[in-house]
LOTI-557287 format. One record per residue (C-alpha): residue in one letter; x, y, z. Coordinates in steps of 0.001 Angstrom, whole numbers. Layout:
<sites>
+-----+---------+---------+---------+
: res :      c1 :      c2 :      c3 :
+-----+---------+---------+---------+
:   A :       X :       Y :       Z :
...
+-----+---------+---------+---------+
</sites>
This chain:
<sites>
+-----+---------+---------+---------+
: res :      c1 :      c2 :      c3 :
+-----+---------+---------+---------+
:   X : -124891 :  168522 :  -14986 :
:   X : -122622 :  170907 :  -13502 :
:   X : -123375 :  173279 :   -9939 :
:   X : -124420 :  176533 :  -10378 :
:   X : -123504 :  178737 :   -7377 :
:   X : -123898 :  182162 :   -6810 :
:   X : -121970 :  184382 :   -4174 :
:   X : -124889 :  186239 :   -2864 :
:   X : -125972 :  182939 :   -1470 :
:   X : -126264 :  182948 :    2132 :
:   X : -124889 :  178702 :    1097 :
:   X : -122073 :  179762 :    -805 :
:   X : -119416 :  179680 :    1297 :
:   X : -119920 :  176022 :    2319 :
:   X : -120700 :  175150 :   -1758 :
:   X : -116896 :  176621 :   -2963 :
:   X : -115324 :  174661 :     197 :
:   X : -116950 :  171529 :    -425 :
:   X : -115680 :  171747 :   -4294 :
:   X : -112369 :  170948 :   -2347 :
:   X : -112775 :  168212 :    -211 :
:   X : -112120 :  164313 :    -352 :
:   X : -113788 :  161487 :    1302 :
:   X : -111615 :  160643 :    4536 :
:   X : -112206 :  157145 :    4512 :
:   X : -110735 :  156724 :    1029 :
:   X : -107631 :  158425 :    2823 :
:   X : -107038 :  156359 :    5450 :
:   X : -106940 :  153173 :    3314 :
:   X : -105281 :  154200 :     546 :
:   X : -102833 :  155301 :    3228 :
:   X : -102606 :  151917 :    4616 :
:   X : -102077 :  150381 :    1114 :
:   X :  -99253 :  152672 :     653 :
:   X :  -98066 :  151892 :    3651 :
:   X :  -97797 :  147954 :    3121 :
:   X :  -96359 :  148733 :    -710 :
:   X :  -93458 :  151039 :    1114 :
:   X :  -92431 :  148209 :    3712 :
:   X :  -92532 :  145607 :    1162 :
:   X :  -89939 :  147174 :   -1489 :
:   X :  -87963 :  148177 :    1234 :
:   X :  -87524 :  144532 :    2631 :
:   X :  -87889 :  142488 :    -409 :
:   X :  -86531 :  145001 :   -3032 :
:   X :  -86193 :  143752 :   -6665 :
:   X :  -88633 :  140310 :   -6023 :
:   X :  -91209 :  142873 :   -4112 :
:   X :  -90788 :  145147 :   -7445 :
:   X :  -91298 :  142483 :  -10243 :
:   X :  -94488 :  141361 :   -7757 :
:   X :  -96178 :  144427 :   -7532 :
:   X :  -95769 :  145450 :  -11145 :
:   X :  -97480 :  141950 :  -12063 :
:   X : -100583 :  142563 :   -9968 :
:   X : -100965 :  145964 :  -10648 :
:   X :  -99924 :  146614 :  -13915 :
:   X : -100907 :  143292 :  -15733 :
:   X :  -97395 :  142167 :  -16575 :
:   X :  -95559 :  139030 :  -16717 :
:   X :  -92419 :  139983 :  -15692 :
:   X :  -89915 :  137220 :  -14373 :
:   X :  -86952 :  139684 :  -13063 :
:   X :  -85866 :  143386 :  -12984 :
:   X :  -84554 :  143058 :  -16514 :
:   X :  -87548 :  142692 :  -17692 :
:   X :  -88896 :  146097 :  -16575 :
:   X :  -85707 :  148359 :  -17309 :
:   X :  -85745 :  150044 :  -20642 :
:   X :  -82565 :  150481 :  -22160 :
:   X :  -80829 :  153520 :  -23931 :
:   X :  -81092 :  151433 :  -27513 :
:   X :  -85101 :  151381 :  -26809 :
:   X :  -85201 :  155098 :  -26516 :
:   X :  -83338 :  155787 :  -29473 :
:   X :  -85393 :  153547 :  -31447 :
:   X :  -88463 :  154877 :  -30095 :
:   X :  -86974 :  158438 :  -31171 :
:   X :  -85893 :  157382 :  -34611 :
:   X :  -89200 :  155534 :  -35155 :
:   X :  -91873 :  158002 :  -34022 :
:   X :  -93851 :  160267 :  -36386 :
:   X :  -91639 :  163016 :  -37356 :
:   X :  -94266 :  165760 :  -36892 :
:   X :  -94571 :  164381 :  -33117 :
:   X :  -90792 :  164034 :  -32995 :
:   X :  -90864 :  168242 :  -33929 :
:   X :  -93573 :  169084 :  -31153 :
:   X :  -91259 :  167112 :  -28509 :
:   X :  -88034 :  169165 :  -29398 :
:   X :  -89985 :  172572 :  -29811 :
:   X :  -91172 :  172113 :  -26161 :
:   X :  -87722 :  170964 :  -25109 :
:   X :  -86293 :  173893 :  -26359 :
:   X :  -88447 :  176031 :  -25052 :
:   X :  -88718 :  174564 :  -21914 :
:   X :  -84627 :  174258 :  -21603 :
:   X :  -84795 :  177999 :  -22477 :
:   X :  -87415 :  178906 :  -20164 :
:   X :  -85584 :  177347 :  -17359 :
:   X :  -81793 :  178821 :  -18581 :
:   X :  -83534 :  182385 :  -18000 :
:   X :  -85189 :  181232 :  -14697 :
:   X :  -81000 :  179597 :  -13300 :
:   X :  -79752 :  183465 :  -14729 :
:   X :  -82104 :  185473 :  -12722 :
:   X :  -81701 :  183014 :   -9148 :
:   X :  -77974 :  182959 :   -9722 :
:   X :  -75904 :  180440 :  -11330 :
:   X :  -72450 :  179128 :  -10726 :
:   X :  -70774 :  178277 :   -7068 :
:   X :  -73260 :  181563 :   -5629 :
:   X :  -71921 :  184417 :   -3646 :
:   X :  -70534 :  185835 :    -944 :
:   X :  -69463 :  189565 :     423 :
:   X :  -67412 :  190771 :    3140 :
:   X :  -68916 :  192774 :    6266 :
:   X :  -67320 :  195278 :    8114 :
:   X :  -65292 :  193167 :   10083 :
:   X :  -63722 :  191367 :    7208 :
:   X :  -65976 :  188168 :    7545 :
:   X :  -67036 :  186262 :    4443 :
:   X :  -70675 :  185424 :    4449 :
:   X :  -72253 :  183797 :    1300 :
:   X :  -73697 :  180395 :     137 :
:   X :  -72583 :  177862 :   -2315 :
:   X :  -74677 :  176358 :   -4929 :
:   X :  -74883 :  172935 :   -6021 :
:   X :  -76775 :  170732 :   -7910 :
:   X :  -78808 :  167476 :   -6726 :
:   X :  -76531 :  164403 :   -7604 :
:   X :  -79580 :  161750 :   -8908 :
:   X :  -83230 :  162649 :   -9354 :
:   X :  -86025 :  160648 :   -9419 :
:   X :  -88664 :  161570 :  -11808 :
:   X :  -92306 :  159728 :  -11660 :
:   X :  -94897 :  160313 :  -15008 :
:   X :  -98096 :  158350 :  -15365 :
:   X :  -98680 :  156282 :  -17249 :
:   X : -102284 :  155176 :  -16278 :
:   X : -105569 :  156633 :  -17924 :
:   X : -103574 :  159078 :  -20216 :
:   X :  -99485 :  158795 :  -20890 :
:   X :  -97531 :  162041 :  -20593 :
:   X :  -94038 :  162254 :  -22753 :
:   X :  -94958 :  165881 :  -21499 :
:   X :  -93985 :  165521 :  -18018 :
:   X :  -91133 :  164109 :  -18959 :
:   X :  -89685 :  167168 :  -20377 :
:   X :  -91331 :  169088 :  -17498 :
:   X :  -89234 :  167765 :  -15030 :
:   X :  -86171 :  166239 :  -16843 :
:   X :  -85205 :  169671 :  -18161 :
:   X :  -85387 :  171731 :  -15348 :
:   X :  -82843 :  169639 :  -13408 :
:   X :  -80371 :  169382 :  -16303 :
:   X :  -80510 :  173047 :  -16693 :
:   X :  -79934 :  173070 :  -12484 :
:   X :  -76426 :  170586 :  -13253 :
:   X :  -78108 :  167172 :  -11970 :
:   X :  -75753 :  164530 :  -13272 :
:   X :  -78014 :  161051 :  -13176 :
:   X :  -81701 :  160940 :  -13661 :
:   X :  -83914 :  157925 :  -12965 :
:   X :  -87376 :  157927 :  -14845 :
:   X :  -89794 :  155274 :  -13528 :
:   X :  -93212 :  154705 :  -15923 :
:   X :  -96278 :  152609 :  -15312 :
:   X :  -97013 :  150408 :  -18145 :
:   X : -100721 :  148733 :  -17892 :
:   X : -100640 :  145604 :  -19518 :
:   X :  -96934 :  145710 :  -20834 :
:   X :  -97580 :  148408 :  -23091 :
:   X :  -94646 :  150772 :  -23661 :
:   X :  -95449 :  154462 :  -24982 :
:   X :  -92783 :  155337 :  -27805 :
:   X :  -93386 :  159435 :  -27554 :
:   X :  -92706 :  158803 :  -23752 :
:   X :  -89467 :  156959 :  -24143 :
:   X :  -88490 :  159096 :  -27301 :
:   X :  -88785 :  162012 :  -24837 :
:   X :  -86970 :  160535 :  -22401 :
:   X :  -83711 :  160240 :  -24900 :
:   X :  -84219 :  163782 :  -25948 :
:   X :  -83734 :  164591 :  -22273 :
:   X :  -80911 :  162682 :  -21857 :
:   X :  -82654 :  160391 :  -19047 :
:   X :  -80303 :  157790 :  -17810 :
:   X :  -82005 :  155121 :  -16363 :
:   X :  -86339 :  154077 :  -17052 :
:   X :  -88035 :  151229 :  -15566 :
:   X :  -91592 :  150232 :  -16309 :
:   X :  -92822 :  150830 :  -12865 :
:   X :  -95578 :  152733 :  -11414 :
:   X :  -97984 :  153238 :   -8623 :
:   X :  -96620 :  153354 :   -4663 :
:   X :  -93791 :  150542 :   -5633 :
:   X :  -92182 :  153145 :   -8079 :
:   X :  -91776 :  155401 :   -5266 :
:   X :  -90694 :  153221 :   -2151 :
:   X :  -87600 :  151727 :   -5817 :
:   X :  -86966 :  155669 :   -5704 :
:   X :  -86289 :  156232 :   -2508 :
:   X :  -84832 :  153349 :    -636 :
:   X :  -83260 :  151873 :   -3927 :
:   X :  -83234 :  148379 :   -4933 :
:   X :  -80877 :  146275 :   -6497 :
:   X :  -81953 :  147263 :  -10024 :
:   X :  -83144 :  151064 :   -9284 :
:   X :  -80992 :  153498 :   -7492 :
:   X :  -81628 :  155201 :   -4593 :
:   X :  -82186 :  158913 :   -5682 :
:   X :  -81694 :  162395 :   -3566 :
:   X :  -85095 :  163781 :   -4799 :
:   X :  -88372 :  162687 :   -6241 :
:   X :  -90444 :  164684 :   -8759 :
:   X :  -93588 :  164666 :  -10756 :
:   X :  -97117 :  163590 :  -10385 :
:   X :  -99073 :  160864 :  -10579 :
:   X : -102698 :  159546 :   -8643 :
:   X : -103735 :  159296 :   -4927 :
:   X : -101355 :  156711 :   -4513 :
:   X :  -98086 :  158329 :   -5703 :
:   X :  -99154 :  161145 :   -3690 :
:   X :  -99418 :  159324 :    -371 :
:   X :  -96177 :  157482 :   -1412 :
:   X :  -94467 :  160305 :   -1672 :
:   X :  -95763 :  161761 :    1287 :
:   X :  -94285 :  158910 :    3275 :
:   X :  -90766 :  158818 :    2128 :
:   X :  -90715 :  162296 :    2427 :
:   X :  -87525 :  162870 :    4675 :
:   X :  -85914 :  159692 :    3341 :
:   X :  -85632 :  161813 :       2 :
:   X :  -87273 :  165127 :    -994 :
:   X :  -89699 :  165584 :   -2925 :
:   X :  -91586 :  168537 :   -4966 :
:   X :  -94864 :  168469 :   -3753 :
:   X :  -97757 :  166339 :   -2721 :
:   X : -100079 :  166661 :   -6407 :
:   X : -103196 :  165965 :   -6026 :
:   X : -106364 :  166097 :   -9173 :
:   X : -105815 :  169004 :  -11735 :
:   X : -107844 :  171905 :  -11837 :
:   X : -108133 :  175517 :  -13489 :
:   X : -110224 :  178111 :  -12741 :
:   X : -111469 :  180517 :  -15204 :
:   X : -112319 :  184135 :  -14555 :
:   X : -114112 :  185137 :  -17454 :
:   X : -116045 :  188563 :  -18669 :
:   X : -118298 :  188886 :  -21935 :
:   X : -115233 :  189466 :  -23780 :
:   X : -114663 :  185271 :  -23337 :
:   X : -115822 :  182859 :  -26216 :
:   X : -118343 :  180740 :  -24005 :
:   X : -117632 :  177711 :  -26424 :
:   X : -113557 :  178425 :  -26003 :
:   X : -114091 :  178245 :  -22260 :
:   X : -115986 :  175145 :  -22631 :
:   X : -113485 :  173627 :  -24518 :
:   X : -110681 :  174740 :  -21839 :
:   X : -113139 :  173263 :  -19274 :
:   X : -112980 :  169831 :  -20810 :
:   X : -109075 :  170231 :  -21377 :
:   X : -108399 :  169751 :  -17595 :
:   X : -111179 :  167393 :  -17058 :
:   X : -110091 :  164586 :  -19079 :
:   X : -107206 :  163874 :  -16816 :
:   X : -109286 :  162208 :  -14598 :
:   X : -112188 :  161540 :  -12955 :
:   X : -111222 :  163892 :  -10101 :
:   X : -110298 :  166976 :  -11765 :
:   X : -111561 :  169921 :  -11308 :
:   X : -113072 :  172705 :  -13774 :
:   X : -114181 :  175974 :  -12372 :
:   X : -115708 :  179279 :  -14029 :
:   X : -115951 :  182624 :  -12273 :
:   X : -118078 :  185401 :  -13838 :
:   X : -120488 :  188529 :  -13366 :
:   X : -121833 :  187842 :  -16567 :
:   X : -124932 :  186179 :  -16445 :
:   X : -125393 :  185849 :  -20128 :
:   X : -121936 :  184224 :  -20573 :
:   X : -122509 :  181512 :  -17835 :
:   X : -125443 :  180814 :  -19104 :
:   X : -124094 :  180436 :  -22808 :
:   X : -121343 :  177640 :  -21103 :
:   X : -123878 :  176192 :  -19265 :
:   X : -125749 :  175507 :  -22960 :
:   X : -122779 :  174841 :  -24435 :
:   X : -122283 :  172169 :  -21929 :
:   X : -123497 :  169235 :  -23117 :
:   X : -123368 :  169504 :  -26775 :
:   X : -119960 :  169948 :  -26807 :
:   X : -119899 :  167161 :  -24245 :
:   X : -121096 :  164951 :  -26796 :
:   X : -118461 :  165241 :  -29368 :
:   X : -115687 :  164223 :  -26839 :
:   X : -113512 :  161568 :  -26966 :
:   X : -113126 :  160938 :  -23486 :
:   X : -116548 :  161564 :  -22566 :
:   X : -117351 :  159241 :  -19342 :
:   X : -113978 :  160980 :  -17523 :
:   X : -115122 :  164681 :  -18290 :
:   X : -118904 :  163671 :  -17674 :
:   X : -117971 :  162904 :  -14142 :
:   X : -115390 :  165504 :  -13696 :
:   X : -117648 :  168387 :  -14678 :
:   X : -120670 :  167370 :  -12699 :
:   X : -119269 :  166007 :   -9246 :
:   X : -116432 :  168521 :   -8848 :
:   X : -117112 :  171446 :  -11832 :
:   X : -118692 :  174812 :  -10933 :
:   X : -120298 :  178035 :  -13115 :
:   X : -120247 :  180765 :  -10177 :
:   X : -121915 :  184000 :  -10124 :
:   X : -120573 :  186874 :   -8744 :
:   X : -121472 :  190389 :   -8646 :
:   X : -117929 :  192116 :  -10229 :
:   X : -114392 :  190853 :  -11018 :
:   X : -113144 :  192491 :   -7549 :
:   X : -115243 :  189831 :   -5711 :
:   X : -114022 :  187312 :   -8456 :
:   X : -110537 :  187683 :   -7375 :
:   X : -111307 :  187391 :   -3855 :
:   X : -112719 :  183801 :   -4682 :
:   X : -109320 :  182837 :   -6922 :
:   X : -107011 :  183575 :   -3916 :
:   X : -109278 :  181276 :   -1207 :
:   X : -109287 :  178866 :   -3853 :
:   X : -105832 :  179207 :   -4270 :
:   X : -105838 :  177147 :   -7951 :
:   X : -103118 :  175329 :   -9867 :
:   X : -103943 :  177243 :  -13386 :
:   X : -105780 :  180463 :  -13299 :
:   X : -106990 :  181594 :  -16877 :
:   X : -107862 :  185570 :  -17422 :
:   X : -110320 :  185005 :  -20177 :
:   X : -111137 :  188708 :  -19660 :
:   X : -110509 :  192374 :  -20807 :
:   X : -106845 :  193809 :  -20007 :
:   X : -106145 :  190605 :  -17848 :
:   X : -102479 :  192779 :  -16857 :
:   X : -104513 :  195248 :  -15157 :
:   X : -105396 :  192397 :  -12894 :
:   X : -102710 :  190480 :  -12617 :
:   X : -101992 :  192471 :   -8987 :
:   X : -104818 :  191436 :   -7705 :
:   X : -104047 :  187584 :   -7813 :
:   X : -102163 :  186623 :   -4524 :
:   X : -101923 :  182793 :   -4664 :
:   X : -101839 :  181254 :   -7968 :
:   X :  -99539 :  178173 :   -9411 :
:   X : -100022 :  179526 :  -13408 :
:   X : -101436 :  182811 :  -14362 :
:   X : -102615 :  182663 :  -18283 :
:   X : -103485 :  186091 :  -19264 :
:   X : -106019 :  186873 :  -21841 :
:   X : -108254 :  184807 :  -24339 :
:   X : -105922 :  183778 :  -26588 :
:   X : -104141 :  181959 :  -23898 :
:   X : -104994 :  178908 :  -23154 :
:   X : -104256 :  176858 :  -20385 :
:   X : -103120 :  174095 :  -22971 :
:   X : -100057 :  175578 :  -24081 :
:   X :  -98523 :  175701 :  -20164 :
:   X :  -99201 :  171951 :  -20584 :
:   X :  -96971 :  171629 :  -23295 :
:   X :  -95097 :  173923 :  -25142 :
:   X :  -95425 :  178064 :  -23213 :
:   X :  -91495 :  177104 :  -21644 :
:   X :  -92731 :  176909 :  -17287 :
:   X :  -92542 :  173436 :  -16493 :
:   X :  -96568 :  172734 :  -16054 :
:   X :  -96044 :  170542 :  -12546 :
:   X :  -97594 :  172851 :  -10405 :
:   X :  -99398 :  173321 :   -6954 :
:   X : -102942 :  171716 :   -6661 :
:   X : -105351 :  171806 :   -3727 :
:   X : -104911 :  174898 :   -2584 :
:   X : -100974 :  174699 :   -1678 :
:   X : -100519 :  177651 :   -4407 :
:   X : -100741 :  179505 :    -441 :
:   X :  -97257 :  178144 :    -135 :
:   X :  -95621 :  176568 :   -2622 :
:   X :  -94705 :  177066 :   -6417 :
:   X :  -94268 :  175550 :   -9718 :
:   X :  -91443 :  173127 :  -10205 :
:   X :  -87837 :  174822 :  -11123 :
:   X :  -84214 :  175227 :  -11503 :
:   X :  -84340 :  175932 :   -7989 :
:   X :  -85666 :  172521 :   -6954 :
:   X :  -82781 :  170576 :   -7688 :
:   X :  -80233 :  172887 :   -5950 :
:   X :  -79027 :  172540 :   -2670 :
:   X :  -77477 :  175480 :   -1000 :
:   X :  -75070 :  175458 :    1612 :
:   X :  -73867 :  178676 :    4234 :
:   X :  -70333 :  179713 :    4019 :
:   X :  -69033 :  181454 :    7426 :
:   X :  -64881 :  182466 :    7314 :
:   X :  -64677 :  184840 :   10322 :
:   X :  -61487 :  187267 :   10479 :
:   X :  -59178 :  187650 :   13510 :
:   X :  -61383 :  190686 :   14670 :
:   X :  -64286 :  188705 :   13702 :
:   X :  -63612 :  185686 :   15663 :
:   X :  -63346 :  187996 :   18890 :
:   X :  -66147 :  190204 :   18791 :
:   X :  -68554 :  187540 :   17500 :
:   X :  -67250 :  184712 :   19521 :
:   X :  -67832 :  187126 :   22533 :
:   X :  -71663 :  188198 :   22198 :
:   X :  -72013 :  184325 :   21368 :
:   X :  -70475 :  183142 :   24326 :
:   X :  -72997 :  184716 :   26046 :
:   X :  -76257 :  183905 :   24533 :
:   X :  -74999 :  180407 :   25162 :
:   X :  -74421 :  180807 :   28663 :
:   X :  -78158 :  182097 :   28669 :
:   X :  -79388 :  179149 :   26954 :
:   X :  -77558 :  176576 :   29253 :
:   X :  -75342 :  175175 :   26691 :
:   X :  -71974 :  175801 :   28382 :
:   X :  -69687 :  173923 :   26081 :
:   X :  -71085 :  176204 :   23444 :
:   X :  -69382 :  178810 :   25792 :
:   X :  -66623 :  177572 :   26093 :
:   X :  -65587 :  176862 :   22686 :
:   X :  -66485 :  180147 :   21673 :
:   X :  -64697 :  181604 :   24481 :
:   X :  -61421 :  179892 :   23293 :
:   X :  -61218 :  181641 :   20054 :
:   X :  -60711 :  184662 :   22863 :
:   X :  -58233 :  182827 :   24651 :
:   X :  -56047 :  182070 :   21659 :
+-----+---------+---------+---------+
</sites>
């Protein structure tokens, strides 16, 4: 049901990289999918839209108007939703908002800095905020209100002005936790949209969606290759790909709460990943029992089923030393320390996109309700890149004011790198600041 490796292997090292690969082929025409989807919004705009939605999403839409969803929708979703559910939304706002409020404090906040050198130059950098954000969620085999929050928040707390939320809605079907959290975030514009289209609206704008600065949030293969593509056109936060976590656990780990934590991340789809890291034996073996009972009693049972068995691992390895050796080539998106005095360890763990430390911490609550926003690095880009934040929806610009003394002596030494370079004019120009 699910690979058992073990590092003294002489196979091992070929078993953990093949965990991370994807078929090519699917790639390449997925790819050229995309690429058709891109060129056709661009050309055609709102008609390509309304199209696209149609075939993909089962809708019957005769115009644009059809797929926006106004401010009066969102409030009556709010107003009408369960008011426990209605709670849970606003406790993870808050604590997301507040999260985020400490992360803009500590990066620095207001119009940035600047200091003086010895020659009386300013130097510094001005902060800004993006002007209009797009945020994707997905809306296919699971909806996520959640990522709403995740990335809505963080660039309100950053100062972005205008947000633009696009949802795919299979079969017409609105989600009223989803639109009730996007009016507790303030969102001003949501169109049912999904899939490649939603990102080509996004970025080249239509007549019905504007054209944003910035696109955020995940979604499947096909977002990700979207977003890929327009990269450059707009930014974006990162290419997502299937959701993963990798557990180091010791024998102080429930086998039955790992299991459990397992299944958590793969019921998102058929291509996430689930991955357990021990020297114990006894405990992977207890998980590895555990396995299909608990299997059983789930809900989404066919999507975890395949998860855990073409892409889930129990590993074997001889300390927790060795352990972390294997978490930073594998570089994961959420990292649980289901072990003794996880802080103690916490050094140790180079590349990482969530760290949850200890047994009582599980990998759920960064999902939802811990404060971090829970879009995050997959595939191994932990390497280089981190979890979404304040910081991704600033720009920030250089600020050079030279002094008289300043303009000389700089002006001089650059003069003459220029020169050295071939780029005479650049001489020149700095030259005249001499002159003058």
């Amino acid at each position: 049901m699910i690979a058992r490796l073990d590092s003294d292997s002489p196979l091992f090292d070929s078993a953990l990289k093949s965990l991370g690969e994807f078929p090519e082929q699917d790639r390449i025409q997925i790819r050229a999918s995309v690429t058709a989807i891109l060129e056709d919004v661009r050309v055609r705009g709102d008609e390509a839209l309304v199209e696209l939605t149609n075939r993909f999403d089962g809708q019957s839409a005769s115009n644009m108007a059809a797929l926006s969803i106004g401010q009066d929708q969102l409030l009556e979703a709010y107003e009408s939703i369960d008011d426990l559910v209605r709670d849970a939304l606003i406790e993870s706002a808050d604590r997301v908002r507040e999260y985020h409020e400490h992360q803009k404090s500590s990066i620095g906040s207001g119009d940035g800095w600047r200091y003086t050198d010895s020659m009386g130059n300013q130097l510094g950098q001005s902060i800004r905020p993006m002007s209009r954000v797009g945020i994707y969620a997905p809306g296919g085999k699971a909806s996520y209100p959640s990522t709403v929050i995740m990335t809505a928040i963080p660039a309100q707390v950053a100062g972005v002005k205008e947000m633009v939320l696009c949802v795919p809605t299979p079969g017409g079907e609105l989600n009223p936790v989803l639109l009730a959290a996007a009016h507790l975030c303030g969102i001003d514009h949501v169109f049912a949209l999904g899939g490649a289209q939603a990102i080509a609206a996004m970025a080249f704008g239509t007549e019905a969606v504007p054209k944003v600065d910035k696109i955020v949030g995940p979604g499947n293969i096909y977002v990700a290759t979207a977003k890929e593509m327009v990269f450059g056109k707009v930014g974006i936060d990162m290419i997502a790909g299937p959701s993963e976590v990798l557990i180091v656990a010791d024998d102080s780990a429930d086998p039955s709460w790992v299991v459990q934590d397992m299944f958590a991340q793969a019921e998102h789809d058929e291509m996430a990943q689930a991955i357990v890291i021990s020297p114990s034996e006894k405990l992977l073996e207890a998980i590895a029992q555990q396995l299909p009972i608990k299997l059983a009693q789930q809900k989404r049972q066919p999507i975890i089923a395949e998860a855990i068995s073409s892409r889930g691992a129990l590993i074997k390895v001889k300390d927790l030393n060795e352990a972390f050796e294997i978490v930073n080539k594998i570089a994961p998106e959420h990292l649980q320390l289901a072990i003794h005095a996880p802080e103690g360890w916490l050094p140790s763990v180079q590349h990482a996109g969530a760290i949850f430390l200890g047994v009582d911490t599980a990998e759920v609550v960064g999902d939802y309700t811990a404060g971090p926003s829970h879009v995050l690095p997959t595939s191994g880009t932990a390497r280089f890149a981190s979890p979404l934040g304040v910081y991704d929806f600033q720009t920030r610009t250089s600020i050079i004011q030279c002094s008289r003394e300043g303009a000389i002596k700089l002006s001089r030494a650059a003069a003459i790198l220029a020169s050295e370079e071939g780029l005479y004019a650049h001489a020149e120009s700095a030259l005249a600041r001499l002159k003058g």
